[in-house]
C-alpha positions as CSV (number, residue, x, y, z in Angstrom):
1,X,154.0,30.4,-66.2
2,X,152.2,28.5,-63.1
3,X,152.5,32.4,-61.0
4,X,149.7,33.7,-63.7
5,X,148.1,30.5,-65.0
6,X,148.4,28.4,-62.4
7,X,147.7,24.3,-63.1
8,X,147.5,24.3,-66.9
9,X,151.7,25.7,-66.7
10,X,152.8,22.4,-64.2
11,X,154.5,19.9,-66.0
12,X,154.7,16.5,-64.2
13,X,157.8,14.9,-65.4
14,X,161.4,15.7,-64.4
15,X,162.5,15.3,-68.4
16,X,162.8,18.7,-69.5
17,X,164.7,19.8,-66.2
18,X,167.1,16.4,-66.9
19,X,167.2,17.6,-70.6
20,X,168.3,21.5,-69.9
21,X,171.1,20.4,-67.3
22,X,172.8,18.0,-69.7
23,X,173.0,20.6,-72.0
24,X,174.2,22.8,-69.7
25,X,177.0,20.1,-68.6
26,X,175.2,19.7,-65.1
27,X,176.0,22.7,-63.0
28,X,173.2,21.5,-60.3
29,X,175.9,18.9,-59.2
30,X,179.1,21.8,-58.9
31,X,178.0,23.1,-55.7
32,X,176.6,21.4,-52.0
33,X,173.0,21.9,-51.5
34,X,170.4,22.1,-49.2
35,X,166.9,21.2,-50.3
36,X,163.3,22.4,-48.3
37,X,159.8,21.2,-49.1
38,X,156.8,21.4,-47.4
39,X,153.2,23.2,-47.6
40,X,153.8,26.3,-45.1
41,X,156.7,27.1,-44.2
42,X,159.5,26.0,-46.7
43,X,160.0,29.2,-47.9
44,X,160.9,31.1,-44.4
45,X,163.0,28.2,-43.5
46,X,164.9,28.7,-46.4
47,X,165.7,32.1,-46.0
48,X,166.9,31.1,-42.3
49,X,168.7,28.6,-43.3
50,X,170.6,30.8,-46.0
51,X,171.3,33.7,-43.6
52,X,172.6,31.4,-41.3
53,X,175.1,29.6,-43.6
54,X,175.7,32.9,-44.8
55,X,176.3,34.3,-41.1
56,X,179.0,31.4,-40.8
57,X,181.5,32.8,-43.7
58,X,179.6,30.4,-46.8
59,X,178.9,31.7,-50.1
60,X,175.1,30.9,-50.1
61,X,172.8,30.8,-52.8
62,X,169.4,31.1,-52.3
63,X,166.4,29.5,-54.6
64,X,163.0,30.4,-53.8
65,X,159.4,30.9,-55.7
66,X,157.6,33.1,-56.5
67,X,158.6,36.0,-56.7
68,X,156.9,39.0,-55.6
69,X,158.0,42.2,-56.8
70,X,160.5,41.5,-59.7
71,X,161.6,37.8,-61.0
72,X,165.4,38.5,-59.8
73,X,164.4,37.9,-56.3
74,X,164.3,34.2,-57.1
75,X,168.1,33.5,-57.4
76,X,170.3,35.4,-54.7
77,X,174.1,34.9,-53.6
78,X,174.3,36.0,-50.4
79,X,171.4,38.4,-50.8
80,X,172.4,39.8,-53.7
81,X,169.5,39.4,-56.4
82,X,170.5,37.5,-59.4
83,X,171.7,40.7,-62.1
84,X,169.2,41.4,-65.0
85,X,172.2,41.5,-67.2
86,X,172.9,37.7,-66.8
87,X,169.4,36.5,-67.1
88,X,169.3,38.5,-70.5
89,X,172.7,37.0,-71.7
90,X,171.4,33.5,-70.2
91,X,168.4,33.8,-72.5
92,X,170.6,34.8,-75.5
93,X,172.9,32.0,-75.2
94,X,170.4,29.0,-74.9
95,X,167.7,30.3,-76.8
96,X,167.7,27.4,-79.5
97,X,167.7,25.2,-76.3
98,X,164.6,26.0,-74.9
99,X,162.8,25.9,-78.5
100,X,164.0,22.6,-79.0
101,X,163.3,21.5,-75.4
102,X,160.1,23.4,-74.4
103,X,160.6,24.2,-71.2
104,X,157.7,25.4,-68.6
105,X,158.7,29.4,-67.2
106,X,159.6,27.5,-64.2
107,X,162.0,24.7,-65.8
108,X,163.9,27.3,-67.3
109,X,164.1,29.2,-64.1
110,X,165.7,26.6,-62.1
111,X,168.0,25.6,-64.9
112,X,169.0,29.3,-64.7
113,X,169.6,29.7,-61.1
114,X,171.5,25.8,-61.2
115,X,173.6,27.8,-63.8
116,X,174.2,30.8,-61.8
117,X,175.4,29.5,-58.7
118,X,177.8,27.1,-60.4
119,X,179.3,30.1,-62.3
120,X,179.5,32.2,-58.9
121,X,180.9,28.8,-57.6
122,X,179.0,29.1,-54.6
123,X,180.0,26.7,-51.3
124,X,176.3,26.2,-50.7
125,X,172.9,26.5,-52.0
126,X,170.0,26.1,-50.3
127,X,167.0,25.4,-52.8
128,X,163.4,25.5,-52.2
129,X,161.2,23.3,-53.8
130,X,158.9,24.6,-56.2
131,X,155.4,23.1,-55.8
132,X,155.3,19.0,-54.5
133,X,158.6,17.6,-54.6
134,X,158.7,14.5,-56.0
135,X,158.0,15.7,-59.8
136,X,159.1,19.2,-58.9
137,X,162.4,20.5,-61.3
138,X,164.6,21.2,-58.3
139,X,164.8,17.4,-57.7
140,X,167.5,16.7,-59.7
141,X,169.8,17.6,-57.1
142,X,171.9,15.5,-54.5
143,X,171.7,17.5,-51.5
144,X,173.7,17.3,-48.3
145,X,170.4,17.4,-46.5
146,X,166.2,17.3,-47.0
147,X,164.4,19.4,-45.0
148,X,160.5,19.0,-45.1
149,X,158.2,21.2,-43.4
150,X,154.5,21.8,-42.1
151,X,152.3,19.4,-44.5
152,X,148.6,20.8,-45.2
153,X,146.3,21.0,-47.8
154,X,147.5,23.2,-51.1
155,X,147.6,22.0,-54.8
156,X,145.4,19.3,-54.5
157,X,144.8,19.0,-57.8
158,X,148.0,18.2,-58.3
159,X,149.1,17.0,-55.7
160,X,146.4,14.5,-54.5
161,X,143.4,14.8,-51.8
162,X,144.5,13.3,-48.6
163,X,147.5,14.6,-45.9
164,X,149.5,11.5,-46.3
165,X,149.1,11.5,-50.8
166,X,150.7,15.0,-50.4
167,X,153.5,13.7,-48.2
168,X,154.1,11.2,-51.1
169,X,154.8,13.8,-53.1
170,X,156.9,15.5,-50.4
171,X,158.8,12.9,-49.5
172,X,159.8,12.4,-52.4
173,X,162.7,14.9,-52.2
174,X,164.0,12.2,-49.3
175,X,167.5,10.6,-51.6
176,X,169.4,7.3,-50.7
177,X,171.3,7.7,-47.8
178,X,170.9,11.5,-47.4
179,X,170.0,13.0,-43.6
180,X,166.2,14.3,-44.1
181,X,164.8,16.2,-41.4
182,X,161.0,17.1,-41.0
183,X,160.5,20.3,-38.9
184,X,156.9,18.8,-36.8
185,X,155.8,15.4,-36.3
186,X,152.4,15.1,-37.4
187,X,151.4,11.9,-36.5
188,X,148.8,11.0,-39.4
189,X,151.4,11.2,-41.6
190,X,154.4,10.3,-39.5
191,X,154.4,6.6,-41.7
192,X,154.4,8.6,-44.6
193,X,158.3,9.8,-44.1
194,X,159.1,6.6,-42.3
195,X,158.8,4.5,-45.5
196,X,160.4,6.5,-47.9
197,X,163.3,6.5,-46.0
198,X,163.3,3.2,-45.1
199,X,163.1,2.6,-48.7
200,X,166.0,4.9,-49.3
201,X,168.2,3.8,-46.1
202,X,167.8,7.6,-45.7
203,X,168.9,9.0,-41.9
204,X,164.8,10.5,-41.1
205,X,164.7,12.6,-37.9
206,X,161.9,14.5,-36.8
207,X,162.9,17.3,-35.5
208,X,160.9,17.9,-33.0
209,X,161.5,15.2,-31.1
210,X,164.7,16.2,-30.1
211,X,164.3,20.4,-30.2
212,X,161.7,22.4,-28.2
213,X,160.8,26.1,-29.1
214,X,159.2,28.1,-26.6
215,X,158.5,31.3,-27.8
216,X,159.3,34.2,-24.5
217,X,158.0,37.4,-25.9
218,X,156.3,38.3,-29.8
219,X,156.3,41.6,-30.9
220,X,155.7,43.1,-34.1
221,X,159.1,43.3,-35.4
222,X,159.8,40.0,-34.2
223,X,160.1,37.2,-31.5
224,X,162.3,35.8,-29.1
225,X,162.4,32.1,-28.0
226,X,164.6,29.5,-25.6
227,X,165.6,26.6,-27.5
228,X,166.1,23.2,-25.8
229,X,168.2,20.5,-27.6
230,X,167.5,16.9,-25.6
231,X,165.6,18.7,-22.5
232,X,168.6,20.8,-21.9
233,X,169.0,25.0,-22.6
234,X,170.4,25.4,-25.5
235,X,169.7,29.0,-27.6
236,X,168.6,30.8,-24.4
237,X,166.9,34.4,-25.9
238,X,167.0,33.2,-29.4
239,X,166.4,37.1,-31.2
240,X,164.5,36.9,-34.7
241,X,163.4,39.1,-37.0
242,X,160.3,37.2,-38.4
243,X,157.4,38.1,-36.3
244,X,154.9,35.4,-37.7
245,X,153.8,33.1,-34.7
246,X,154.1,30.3,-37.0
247,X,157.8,30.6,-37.1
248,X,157.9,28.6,-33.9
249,X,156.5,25.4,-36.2
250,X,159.7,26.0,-39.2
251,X,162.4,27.0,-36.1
252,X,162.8,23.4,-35.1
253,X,163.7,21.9,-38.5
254,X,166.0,24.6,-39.7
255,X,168.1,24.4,-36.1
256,X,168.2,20.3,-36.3
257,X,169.3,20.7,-40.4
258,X,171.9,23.2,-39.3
259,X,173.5,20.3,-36.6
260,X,172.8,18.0,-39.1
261,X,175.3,20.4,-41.6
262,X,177.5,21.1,-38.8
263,X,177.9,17.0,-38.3
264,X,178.8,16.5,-41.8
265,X,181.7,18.8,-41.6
266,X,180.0,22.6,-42.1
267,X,181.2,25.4,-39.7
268,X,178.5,27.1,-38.2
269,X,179.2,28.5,-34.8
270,X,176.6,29.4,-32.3
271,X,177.4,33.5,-33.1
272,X,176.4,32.6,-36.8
273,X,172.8,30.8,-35.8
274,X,171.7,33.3,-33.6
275,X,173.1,36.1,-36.1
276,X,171.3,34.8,-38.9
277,X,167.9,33.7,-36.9
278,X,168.6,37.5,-35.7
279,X,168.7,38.7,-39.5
280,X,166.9,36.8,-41.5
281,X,164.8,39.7,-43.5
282,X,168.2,42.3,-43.3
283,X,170.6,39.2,-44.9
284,X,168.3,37.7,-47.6
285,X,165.9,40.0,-48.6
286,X,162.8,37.9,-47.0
287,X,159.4,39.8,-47.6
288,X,155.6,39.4,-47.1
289,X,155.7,37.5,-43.6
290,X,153.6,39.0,-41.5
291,X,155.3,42.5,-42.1
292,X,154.5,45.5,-40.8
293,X,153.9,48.4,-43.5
294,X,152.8,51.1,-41.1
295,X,151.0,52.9,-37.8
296,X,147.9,54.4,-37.4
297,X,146.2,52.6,-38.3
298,X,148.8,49.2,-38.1
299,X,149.0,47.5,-41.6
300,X,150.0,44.7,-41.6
301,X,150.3,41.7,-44.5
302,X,151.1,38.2,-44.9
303,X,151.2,35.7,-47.6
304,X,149.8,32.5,-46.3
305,X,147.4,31.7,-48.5
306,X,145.9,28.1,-47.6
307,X,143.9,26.9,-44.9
308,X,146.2,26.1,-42.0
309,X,147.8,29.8,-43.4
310,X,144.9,31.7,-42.8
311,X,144.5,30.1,-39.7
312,X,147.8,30.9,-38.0
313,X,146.9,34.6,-39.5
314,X,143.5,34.5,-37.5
315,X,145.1,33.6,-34.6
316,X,147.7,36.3,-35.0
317,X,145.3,39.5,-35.7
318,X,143.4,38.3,-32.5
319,X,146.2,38.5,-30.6
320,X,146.5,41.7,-31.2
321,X,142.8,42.3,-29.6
322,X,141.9,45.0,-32.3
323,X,139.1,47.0,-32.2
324,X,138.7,46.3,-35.6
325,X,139.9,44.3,-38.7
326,X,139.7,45.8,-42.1
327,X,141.1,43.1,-44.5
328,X,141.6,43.4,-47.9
329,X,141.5,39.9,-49.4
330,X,141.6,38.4,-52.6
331,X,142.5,34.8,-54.1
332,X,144.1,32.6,-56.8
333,X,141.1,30.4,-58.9
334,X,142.2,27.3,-57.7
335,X,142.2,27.2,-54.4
336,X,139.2,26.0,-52.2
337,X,138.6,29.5,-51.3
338,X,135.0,28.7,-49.6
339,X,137.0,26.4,-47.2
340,X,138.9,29.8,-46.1
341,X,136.4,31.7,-46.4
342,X,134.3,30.1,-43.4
343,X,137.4,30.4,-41.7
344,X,137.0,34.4,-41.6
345,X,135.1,36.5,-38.6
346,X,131.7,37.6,-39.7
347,X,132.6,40.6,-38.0
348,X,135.9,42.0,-39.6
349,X,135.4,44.4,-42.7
350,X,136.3,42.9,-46.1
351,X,137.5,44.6,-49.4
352,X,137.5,41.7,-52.0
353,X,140.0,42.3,-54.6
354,X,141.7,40.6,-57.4
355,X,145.3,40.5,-58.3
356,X,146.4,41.6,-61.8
357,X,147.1,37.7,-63.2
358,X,144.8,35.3,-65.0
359,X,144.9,33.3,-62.5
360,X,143.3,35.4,-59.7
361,X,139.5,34.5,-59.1
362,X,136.9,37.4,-60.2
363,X,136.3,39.4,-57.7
364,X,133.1,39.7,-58.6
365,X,133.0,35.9,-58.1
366,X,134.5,36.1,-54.4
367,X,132.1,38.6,-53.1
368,X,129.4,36.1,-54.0
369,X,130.9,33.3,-52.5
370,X,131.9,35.2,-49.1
371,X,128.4,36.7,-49.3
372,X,127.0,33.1,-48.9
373,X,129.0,32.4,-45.9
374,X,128.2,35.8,-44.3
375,X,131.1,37.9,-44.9
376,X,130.2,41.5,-45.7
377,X,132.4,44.2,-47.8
378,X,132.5,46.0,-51.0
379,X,134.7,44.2,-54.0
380,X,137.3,46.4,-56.2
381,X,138.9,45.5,-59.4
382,X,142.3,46.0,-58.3
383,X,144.5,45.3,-55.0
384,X,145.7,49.3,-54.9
385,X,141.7,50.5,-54.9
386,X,141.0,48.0,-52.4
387,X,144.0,49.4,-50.0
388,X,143.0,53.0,-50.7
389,X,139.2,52.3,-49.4
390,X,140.6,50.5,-46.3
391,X,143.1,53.2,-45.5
392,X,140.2,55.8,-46.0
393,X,137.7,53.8,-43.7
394,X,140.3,52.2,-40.6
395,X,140.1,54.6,-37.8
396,X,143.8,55.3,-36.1
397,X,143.6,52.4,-33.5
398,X,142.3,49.7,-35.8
399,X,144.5,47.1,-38.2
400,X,144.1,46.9,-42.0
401,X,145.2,43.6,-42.8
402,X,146.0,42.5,-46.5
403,X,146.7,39.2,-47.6
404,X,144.7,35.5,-49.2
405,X,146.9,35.5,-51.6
406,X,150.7,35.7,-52.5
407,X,150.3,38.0,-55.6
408,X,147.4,40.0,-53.6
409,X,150.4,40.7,-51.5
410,X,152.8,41.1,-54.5
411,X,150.9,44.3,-55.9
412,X,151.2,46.1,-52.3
413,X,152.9,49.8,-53.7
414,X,155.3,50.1,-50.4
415,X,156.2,46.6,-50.2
C-alpha cells in the first residue's frame, strides 16, 4: 500500500489495472469522466470541479487519494462516501481475482471505485490521478477532458529528476483528440504539453492565457476573487470556501475545464459555478487545506507536503503577521526533506513528529537533520504528543501550525 510503504508498493505498468477491468466487463468506460493530474493542486481542483458538476443537477463521482481519516473517503457520489458494506461485498466477490492478478492496494482501489460508479450509473466522474499519470491506474479511462495542474518537484524517484521528465509523465494522461487544459503556464515546461498533444492531435489550452484570477479579499474561511475571461469581467466576487492562497494557481484550470464541459454539451450555469466554487468543502467533503481547527491560539493545518507546498504555506502564516509560529511537523522517508527543511524560519518553534506508518521518517532522524540547518524544537514519537506540547506552550495570540506531511495531518484527533 504506497500510503504506508511508499515506493516499494508502485507498480509501473498499466497491466494489472487493464487485467481487473476486463474481468469486471469494463465499467471505467459506462460513465463520462473528467481526469486531473498534476503535482499541487490536482486534488482541490478535483473537489471543485465535482461540486460544481454536482451544483449543475449531475450525478458526480469523485476519485481522489489518499485518504485521510478512513479509506471510504476515496470514492464519493455526490459526497456521499462510498458505503463499507459494498467495499466488503466487493472484496468477497472478486477475491480469487485479485489472487490470481496481484494487484497493488491501489490497483484494486481504482478498480473498485471504476465499479462503483458504473453500478450507481453516475453521469460524471471526475477522477484524480494517483501519483504521475502516464503509468498511473486511473489511465485507462477516455475522458471528456485532461486537466493538469501546478508541475513541481514530488516523486522523483519515480517520476524522474528534471520539471519537464515529470511533465512527461503528466502529460501522459493527454488522449487523442481529447480537450486538455493545464491550469498555469510555466514556461520551462510549456514544450512539454505542446508535444504530446501535438502527437495526439489533442485540443491543449493553457488556461491561463485566456482566464485571470485576482484574488479581492482572503480570510480564513475563505477567499473571494474577480474572474476575467478574454480581458473582460466575468465571475465578479467569486465566494469560495478554500482559504489556501494557492487556490488562485488551480481556479484558472478548473473554470476553463468547466467551459470546455459546457462546450461539449454539459449544463453548467453560472448559479452552479459560483455555488460550487462557494461550497466546495460543505458539497464534497474536502479536508486538510489550510483549515482552520480552532482560536486562541489559531490552529491551523495543511497538507502540502513538497517544496513549492511548503512554500505557499510560508507565505501564508506570514501573512498572518504572527507573533509566533509553533509548527508541529513531521515527514514521509522519501521525500528530500532537507530541501524543505531550509525552507523553514530559524525562528518558528518546531515539534518534530512522526506519523504512525512505516513510511514516516524517524523522528529521531528529522530532529537531526533540522538541527543541521538550524531549526530548534523538541521531537515526539507520535503526531497527538507533538499537538498536546504545542497547545500547552502557544500563548492565546500566537498560531500552531501542523502539517509536512499528508498523514501527519491525517492523525489530527478533531480533524
Amino acid at each position: 500500500m504506497y500510503q504506508r510503504i511508499g515506493n516499494a508498493a508502485f507498480k509501473k505498468s498499466l497491466d494489472n489495472i487493464i487485467a481487473l477491468c476486463d474481468a469486471l466487463g469494463q465499467p471505467q468506460h459506462r460513465f463520462k469522466t473528467v481526469h486531473v493530474a498534476g503535482t499541487n493542486g490536482k486534488g482541490s481542483s478535483s473537489h471543485m470541479l465535482a461540486a460544481v458538476l454536482q451544483s449543475a443537477g449531475y450525478k458526480t463521482g469523485l476519485y481522489t487519494s489518499p485518504h485521510l481519516k478512513s479509506f471510504t473517503e476515496r470514492v464519493r457520489v455526490n459526497g456521499a462516501e462510498l458505503p463499507q458494506d459494498y467495499l466488503i461485498s466487493f472484496v468477497e466477490r472478486h477475491k480469487e481475482l485479485f489472487e490470481q492478478v496481484k494487484p497493488s492496494f491501489f490497483e484494486m482501489t481504482v478498480a473498485l471505485a471504476f465499479q462503483y460508479f458504473a453500478d450507481e450509473q453516475v453521469d460524471v466522474a471526475v477522477i484524480e490521478v494517483g501519483l504521475g499519470g502516464r503509468l498511473d491506474s486511473t489511465n485507462i479511462i477516455t475522458p471528456e477532458l485532461s486537466l493538469i495542474t501546478n508541475i513541481g518537484f514530488d516523486h522523483q524517484a519515480l517520476l524522474g529528476d528534471s520539471l519537464a521528465e515529470i511533465a512527461g509523465e503528466k502529460s501522459g494522461i493527454i488522449k487523442p483528440h481529447i480537450p486538455a487544459v493545464v491550469s498555469t503556464k510555466q514556461s520551462e515546461i510549456t514544450h512539454v504539453f505542446e508535444q504530446k498533444a501535438a502527437a495526439e492531435q489533442a485540443p491543449l489550452y493553457f488556461a491561463t492565457d485566456s482566464i485571470t484570477v485576482q484574488v479581492l479579499d482572503q480570510h480564513l474561511e475563505g477567499q473571494l476573487y474577480d474572474v476575467y475571461l478574454d480581458g473582460k469581467p466575468w465571475l465578479q466576487s467569486l465566494q469560495s470556501d478554500l482559504a489556501g492562497v494557492y487556490q488562485q494557481f488551480n481556479l484558472p484550470g478548473v473554470l476553463k475545464s468547466l467551459l470546455l464541459l459546457r462546450e461539449q454539451g454539459f449544463t453548467i450555469s453560472e448559479d452552479a459555478i459560483r455555488q460550487g466554487i462557494a461550497q466546495t468543502k460543505t458539497i464534497t467533503g474536502l479536508k486538510g487545506r489550510w483549515q482552520v481547527l480552532g482560536n486562541q491560539p489559531l490552529t491551523i493545518c495543511d497538507t502540502g507536503h513538497n517544496i513549492d507546498g511548503i512554500k505557499q504555506i510560508l507565505t501564508q502564516l506570514a501573512a498572518l503577521a504572527p507573533k509566533q509560529v509553533h509548527f508541529v511537523f513531521g515527514a514521509v522517508n522519501d521525500k528530500d526533506v532537507t530541501t524543505i527543511l531550509q525552507l523553514l524560519p530559524k525562528d518558528y518553534t518546531y515539534y518534530f513528529c512522526q506519523a504512525q506508518i512505516p513510511r514516516a521518517l524517524p523522528v529521531e532522524e528529522l530532529q537531526e537533520k533540522a538541527k543541521l540547518v538550524g531549526l530548534k524544537g523538541d521531537s515526539y514519537p507520535t503526531v497527538s504528543e507533538a499537538i498536546a506540547a504545542s497547545r500547552g506552550n502557544a500563548k492565546p495570540d500566537e498560531v500552531i501550525f501542523i502539517g509536512g506531511s499528508t498523514f501527519v495531518v491525517a492523525e489530527i484527533d478533531e480533524l
